[in-house]
C-alpha positions as a LaTeX table, in Angstrom:
\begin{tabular}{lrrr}
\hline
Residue & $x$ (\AA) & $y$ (\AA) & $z$ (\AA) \\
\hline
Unk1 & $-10.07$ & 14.59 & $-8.93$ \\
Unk2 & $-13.64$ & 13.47 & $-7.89$ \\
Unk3 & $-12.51$ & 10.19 & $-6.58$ \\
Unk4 & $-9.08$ & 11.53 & $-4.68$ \\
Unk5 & $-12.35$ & 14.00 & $-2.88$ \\
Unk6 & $-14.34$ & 11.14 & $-2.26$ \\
Unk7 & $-11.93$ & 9.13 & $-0.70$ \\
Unk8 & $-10.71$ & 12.60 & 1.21 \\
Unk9 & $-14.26$ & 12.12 & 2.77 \\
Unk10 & $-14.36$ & 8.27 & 3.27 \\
Unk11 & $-11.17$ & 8.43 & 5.25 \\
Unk12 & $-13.09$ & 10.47 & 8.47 \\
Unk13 & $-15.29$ & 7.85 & 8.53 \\
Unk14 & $-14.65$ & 4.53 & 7.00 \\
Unk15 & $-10.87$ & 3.78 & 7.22 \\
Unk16 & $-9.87$ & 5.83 & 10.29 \\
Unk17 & $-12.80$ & 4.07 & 12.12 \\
Unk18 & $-10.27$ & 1.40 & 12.55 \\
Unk19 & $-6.80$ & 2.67 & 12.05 \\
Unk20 & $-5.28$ & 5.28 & 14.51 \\
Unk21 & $-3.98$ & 7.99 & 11.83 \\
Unk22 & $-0.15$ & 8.93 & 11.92 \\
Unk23 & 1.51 & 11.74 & 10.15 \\
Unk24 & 3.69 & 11.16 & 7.33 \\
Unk25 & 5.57 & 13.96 & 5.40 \\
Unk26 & 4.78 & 13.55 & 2.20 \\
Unk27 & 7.36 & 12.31 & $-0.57$ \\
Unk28 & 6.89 & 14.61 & $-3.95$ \\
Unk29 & 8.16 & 11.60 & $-6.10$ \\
Unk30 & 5.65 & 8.83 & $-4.32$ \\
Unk31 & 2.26 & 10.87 & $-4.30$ \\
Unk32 & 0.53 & 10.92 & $-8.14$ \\
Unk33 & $-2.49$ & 13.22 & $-8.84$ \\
Unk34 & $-5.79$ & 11.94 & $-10.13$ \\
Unk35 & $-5.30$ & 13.00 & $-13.84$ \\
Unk36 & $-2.92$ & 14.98 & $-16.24$ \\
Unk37 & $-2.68$ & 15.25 & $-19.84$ \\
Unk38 & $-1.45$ & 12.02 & $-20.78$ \\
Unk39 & $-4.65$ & 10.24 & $-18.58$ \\
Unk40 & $-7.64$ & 12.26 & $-18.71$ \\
Unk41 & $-10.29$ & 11.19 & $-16.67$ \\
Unk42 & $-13.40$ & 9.25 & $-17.45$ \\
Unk43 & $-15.89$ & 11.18 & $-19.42$ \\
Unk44 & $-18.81$ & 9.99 & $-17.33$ \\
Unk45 & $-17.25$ & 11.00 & $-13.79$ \\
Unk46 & $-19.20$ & 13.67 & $-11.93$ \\
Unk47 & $-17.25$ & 16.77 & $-11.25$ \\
Unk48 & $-19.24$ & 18.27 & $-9.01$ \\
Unk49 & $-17.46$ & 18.35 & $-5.61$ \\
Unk50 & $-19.53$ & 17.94 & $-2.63$ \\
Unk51 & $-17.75$ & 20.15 & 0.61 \\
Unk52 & $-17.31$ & 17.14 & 3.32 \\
Unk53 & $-17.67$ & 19.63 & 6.27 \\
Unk54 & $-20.30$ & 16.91 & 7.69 \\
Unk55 & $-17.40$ & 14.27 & 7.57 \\
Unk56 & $-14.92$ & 16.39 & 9.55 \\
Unk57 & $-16.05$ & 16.00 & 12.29 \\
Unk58 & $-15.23$ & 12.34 & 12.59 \\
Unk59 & $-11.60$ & 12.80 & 14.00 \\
Unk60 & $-12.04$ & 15.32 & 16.50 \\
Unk61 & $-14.56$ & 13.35 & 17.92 \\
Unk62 & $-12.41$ & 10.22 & 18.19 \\
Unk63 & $-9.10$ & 11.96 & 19.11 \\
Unk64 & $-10.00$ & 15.22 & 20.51 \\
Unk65 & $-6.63$ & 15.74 & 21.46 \\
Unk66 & $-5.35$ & 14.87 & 18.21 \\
Unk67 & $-7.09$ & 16.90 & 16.09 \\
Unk68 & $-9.21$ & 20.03 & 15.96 \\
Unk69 & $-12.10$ & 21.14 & 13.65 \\
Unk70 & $-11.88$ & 24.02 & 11.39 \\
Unk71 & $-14.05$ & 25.89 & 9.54 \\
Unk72 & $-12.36$ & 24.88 & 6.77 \\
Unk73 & $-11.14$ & 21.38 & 7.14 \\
Unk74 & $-8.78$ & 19.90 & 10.15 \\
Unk75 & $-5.97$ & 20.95 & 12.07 \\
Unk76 & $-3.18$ & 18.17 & 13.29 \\
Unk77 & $-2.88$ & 19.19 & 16.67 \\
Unk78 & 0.41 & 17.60 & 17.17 \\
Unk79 & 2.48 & 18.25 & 14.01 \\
Unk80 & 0.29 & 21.89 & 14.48 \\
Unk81 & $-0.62$ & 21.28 & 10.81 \\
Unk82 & $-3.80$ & 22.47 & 9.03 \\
Unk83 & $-5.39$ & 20.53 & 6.42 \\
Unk84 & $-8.05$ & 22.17 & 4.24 \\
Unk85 & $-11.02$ & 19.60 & 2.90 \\
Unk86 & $-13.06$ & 21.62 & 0.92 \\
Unk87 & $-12.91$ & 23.67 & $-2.18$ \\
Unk88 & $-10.90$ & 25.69 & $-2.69$ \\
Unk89 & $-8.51$ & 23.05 & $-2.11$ \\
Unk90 & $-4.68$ & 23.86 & $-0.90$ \\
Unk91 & $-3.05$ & 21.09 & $-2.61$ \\
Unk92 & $-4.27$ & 17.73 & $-4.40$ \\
Unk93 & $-6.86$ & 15.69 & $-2.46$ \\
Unk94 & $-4.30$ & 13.01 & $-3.00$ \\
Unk95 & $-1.74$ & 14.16 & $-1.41$ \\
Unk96 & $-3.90$ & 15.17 & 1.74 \\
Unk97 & $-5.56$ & 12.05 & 2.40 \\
Unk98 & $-1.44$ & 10.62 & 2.51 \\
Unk99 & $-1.32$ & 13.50 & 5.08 \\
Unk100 & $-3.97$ & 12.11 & 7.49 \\
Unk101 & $-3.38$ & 8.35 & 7.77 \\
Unk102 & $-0.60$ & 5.88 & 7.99 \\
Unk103 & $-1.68$ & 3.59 & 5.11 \\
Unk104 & $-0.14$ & 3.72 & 1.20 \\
Unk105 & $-3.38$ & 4.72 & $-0.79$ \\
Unk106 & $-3.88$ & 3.71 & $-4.60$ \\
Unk107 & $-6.99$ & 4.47 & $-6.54$ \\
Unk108 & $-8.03$ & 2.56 & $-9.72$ \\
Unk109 & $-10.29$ & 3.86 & $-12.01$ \\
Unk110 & $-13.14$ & 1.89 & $-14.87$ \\
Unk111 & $-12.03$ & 3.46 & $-18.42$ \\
Unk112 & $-13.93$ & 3.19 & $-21.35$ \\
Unk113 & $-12.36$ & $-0.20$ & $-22.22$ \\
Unk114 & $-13.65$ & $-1.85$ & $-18.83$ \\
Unk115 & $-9.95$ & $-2.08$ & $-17.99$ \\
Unk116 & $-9.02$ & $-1.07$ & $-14.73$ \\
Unk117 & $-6.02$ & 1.85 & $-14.60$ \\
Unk118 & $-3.80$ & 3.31 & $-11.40$ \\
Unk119 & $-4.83$ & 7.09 & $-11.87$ \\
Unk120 & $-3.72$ & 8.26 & $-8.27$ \\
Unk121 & $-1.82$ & 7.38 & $-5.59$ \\
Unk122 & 0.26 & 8.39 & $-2.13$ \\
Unk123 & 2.62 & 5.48 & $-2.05$ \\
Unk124 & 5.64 & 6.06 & 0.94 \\
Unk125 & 6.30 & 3.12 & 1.65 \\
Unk126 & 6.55 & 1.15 & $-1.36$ \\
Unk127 & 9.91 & $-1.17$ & $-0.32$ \\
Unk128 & 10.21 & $-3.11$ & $-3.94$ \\
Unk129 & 8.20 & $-0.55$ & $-6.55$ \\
Unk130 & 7.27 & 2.82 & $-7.32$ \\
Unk131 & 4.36 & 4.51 & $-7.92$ \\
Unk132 & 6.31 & 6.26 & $-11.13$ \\
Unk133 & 7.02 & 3.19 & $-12.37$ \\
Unk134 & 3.13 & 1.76 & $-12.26$ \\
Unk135 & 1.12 & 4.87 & $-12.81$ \\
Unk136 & $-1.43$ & 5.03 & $-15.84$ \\
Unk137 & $-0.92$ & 1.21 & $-16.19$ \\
Unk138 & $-4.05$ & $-1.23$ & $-16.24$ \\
Unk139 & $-4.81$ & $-3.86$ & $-13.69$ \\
Unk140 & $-3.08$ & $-6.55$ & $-15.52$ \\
Unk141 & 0.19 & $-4.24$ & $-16.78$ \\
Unk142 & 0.77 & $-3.77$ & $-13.03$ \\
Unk143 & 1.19 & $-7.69$ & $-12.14$ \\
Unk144 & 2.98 & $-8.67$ & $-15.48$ \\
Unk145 & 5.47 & $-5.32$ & $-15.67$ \\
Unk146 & 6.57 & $-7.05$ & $-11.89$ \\
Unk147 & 7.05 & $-10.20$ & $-12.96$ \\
Unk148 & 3.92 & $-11.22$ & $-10.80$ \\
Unk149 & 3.94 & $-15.59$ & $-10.44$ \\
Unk150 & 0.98 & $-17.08$ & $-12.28$ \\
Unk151 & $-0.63$ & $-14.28$ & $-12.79$ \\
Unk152 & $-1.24$ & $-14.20$ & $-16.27$ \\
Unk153 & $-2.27$ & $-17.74$ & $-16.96$ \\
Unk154 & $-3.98$ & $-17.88$ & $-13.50$ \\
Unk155 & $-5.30$ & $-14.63$ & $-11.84$ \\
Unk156 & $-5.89$ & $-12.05$ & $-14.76$ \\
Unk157 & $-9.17$ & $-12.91$ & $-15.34$ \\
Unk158 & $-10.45$ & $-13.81$ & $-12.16$ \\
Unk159 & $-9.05$ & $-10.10$ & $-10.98$ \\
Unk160 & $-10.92$ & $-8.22$ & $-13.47$ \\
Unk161 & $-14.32$ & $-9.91$ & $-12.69$ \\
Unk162 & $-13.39$ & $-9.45$ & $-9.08$ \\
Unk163 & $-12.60$ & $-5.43$ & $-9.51$ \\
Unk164 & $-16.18$ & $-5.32$ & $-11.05$ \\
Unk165 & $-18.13$ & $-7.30$ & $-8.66$ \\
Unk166 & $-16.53$ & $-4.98$ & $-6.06$ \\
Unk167 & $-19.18$ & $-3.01$ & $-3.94$ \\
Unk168 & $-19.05$ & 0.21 & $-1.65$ \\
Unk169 & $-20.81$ & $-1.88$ & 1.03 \\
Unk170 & $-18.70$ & $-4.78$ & 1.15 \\
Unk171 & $-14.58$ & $-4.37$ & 1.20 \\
Unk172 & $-12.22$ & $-7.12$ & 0.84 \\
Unk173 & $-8.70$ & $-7.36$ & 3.07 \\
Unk174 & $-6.03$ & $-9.67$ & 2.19 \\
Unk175 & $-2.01$ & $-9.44$ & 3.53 \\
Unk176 & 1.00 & $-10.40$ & 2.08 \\
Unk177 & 4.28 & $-11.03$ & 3.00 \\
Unk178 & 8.23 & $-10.43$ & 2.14 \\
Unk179 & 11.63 & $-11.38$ & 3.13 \\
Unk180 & 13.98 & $-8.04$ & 3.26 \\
Unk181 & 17.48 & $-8.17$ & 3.62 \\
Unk182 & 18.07 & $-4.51$ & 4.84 \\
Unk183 & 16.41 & $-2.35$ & 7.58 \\
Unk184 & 14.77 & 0.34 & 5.46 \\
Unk185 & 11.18 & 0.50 & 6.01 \\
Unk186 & 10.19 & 3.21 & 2.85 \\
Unk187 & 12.68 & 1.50 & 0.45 \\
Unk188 & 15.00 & $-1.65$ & 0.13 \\
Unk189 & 17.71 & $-0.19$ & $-1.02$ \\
Unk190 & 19.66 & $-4.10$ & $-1.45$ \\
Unk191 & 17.56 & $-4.19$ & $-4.54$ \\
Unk192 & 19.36 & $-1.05$ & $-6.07$ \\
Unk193 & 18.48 & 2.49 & $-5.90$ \\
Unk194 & 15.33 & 3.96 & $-5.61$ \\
Unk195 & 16.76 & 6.79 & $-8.23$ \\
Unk196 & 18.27 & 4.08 & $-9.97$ \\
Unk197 & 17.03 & 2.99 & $-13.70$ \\
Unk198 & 15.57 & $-0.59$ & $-12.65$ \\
Unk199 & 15.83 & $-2.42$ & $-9.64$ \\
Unk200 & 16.07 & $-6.15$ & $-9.37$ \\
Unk201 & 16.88 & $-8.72$ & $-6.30$ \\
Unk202 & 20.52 & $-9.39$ & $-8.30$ \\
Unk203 & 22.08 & $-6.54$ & $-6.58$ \\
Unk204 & 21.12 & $-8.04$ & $-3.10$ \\
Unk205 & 24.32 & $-9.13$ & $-1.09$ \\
Unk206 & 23.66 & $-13.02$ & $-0.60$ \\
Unk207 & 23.83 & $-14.75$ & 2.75 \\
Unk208 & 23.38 & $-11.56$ & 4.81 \\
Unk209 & 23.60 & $-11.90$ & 8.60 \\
Unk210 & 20.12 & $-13.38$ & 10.16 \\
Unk211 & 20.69 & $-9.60$ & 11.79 \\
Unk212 & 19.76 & $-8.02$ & 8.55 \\
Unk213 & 16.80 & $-10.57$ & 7.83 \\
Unk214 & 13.25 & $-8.29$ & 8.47 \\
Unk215 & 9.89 & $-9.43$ & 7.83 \\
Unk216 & 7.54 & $-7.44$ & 6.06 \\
Unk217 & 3.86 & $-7.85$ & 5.34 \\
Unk218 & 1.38 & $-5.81$ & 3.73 \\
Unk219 & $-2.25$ & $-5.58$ & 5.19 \\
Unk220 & $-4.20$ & $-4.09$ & 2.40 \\
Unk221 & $-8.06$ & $-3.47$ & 1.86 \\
Unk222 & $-9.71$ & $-3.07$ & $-1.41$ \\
Unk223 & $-13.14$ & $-1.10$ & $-1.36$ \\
Unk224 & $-15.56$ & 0.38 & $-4.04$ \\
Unk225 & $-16.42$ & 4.65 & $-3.16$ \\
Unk226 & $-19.65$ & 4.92 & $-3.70$ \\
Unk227 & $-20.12$ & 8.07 & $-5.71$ \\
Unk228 & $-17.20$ & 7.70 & $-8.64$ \\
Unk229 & $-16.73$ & 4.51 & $-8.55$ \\
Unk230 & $-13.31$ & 4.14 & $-8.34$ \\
Unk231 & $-11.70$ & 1.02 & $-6.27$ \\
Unk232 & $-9.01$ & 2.31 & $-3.50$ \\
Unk233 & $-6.35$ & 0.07 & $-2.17$ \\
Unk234 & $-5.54$ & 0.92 & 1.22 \\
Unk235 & $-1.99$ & $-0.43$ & 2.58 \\
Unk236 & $-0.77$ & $-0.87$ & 6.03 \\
Unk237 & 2.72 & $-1.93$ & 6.06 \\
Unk238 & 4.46 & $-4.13$ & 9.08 \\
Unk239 & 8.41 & $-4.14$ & 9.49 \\
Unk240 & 9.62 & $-6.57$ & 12.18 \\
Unk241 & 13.01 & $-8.37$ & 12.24 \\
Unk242 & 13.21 & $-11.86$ & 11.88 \\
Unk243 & 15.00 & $-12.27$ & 15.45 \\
Unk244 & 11.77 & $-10.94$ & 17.25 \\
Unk245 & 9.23 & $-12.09$ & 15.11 \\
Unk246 & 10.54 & $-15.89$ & 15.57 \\
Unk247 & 9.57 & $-14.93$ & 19.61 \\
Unk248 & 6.10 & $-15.33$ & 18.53 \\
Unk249 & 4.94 & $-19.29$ & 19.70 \\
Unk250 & 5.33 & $-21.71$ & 15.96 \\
Unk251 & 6.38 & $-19.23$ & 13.86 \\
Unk252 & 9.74 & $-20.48$ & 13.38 \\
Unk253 & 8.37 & $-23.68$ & 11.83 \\
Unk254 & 5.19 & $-22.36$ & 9.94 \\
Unk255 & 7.79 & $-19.55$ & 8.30 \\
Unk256 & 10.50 & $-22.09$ & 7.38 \\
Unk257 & 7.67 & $-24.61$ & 5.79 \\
Unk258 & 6.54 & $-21.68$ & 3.66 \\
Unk259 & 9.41 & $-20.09$ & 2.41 \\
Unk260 & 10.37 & $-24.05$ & 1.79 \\
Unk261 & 7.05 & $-24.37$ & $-0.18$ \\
Unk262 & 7.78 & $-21.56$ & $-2.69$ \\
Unk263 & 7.41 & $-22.84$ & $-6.37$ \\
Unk264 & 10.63 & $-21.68$ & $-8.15$ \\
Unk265 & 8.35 & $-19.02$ & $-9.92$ \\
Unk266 & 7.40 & $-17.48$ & $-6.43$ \\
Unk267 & 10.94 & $-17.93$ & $-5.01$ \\
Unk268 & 12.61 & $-16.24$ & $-7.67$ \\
Unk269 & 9.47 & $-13.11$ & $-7.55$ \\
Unk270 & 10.61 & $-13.04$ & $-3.77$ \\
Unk271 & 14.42 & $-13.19$ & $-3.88$ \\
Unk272 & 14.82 & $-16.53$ & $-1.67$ \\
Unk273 & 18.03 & $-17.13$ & $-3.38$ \\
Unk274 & 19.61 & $-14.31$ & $-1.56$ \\
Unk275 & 18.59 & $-15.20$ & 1.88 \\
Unk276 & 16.96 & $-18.54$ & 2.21 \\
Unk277 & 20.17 & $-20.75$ & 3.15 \\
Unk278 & 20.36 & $-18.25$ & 6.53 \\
Unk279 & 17.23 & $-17.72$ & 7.01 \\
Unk280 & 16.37 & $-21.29$ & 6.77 \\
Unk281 & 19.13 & $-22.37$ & 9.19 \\
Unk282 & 18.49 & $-19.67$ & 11.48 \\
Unk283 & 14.59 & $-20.72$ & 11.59 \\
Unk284 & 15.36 & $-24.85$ & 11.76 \\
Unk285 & 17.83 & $-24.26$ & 14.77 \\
Unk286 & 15.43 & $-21.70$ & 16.81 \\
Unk287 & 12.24 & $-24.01$ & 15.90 \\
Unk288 & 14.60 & $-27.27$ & 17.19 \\
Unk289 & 15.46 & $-25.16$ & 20.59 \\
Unk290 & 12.06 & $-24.32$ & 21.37 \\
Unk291 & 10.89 & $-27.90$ & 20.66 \\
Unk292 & 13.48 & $-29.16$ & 23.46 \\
\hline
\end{tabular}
């Protein structure tokens, strides 16, 4: 619970510093709290809370007409919500820092074992997993369990010295990107159910209309808190359809040479053989028309 507090207090200052904050309802199945029976949390984690009512003031400050100081924590002037950041706490610190920003949070924690575990999370917008699926897993279970390219014989290593080289003072921001083949920005539903018992790209309808092609990218940061340690991945997901981001000048042609240079591995991980004969001829003929 330490960390999810911590990072309650980092978000004021550290991520909101650069992200304009947007209110999203919470989802009861996406948000995780920091422990329960089954994953206790590490025995050498402070407990001792520290009230943040020096952070709060962060917000109001930047978007006075926004937000409003309380005595107690923050109110959301336009959803006319009020948020309470110190103890007693109203609800999970989890669950309020998904409250107060648009970014997916996940928090890993050190264990024992020097193996790196997903003990928290508020995770809306997901599109291909779910936070039920991953949580109490370590670093490496998280890759392999999604069939992850290479990752075993090539990244699992490197990842865990990475995660421990991590420092509060210098955070890391990498983006990814996906092919979806339905307009659903919390959940792709063409992979199956998000109720449903797995979910796999063979339930996608091949050869879609280029009307139901949307890119999606992930901009995520990775940064040690300073006081518990724990690594939080913040993620900031972008939903366009392929007819407006192909507007953009060369993306046509640098999108159709990558999706062309996907090992089979990384093609299959990414579903191309649902999409890529439309998408590809869609991209060729708008890249041709602009080069005219």
């Amino acid at each position: 619970m330490d960390a999810a507090m911590e990072l309650l207090e980092e978000l004021y200052v550290a991520f909101l510093s650069i992200h304009p904050p947007l209110h999203i309802p919470p989802i009861h199945s996406s948000t995780q709290p920091i422990h329960d029976t089954n994953h206790p949390p590490p025995k050498n984690q402070n407990h001792q809370l520290t009230p943040p009512t020096h952070r709060t003031t962060y917000l109001p400050e930047r978007y006075p007409t926004l937000f409003r100081k309380t005595p107690t924590g923050i109110t959301n002037l336009l959803t006319q919500e009020t948020l309470t950041t110190v103890p007693p706490l109203s609800e999970d610190p989890m669950q309020t820092c998904g409250r107060l920003i648009q970014d997916d949070l996940a928090l890993m924690l050190e264990r024992p074992d020097g193996e790196y575990y997903l003990l928290a999370g508020s995770i809306l917008l997901a599109g291909f997993w779910r936070l039920e699926d991953k949580y109490g897993m370590r670093l490496s279970e998280i890759h392999t369990s999604g069939s992850v390219p290479g990752y075993k014989e090539k990244l699992e290593k490197g990842m865990l010295n990475f995660f421990r080289r991590l420092r509060p003072e210098d955070p890391v921001l990498r983006n990814n990107y996906f092919i979806q083949v339905d307009e659903s920005l919390p959940w792709s539903h063409s992979i199956g159910s998000e109720d449903g018992e797995t979910v796999s790209w063979n339930t996608a309808e091949k050869n879609r209309a280029i009307e139901h092609h949307f890119f999606r990218s992930e901009r995520q940061s990775l940064r040690r808190l300073p006081r518990s340690g724990a690594v939080v991945f913040t993620i900031r997901t972008y939903f366009e359809p392929i007819t407006e981001v192909v507007k953009e000048p060369y993306v046509p042609g640098r999108l159709a040479s990558a999706v062309r240079s996907w090992g089979e591995d990384v093609a299959r991980y990414k579903g191309r053989e649902k999409y890529g004969e439309v998408l590809l001829e869609y991209l060729d003929r708008v890249w041709v028309s602009l080069c005219l």
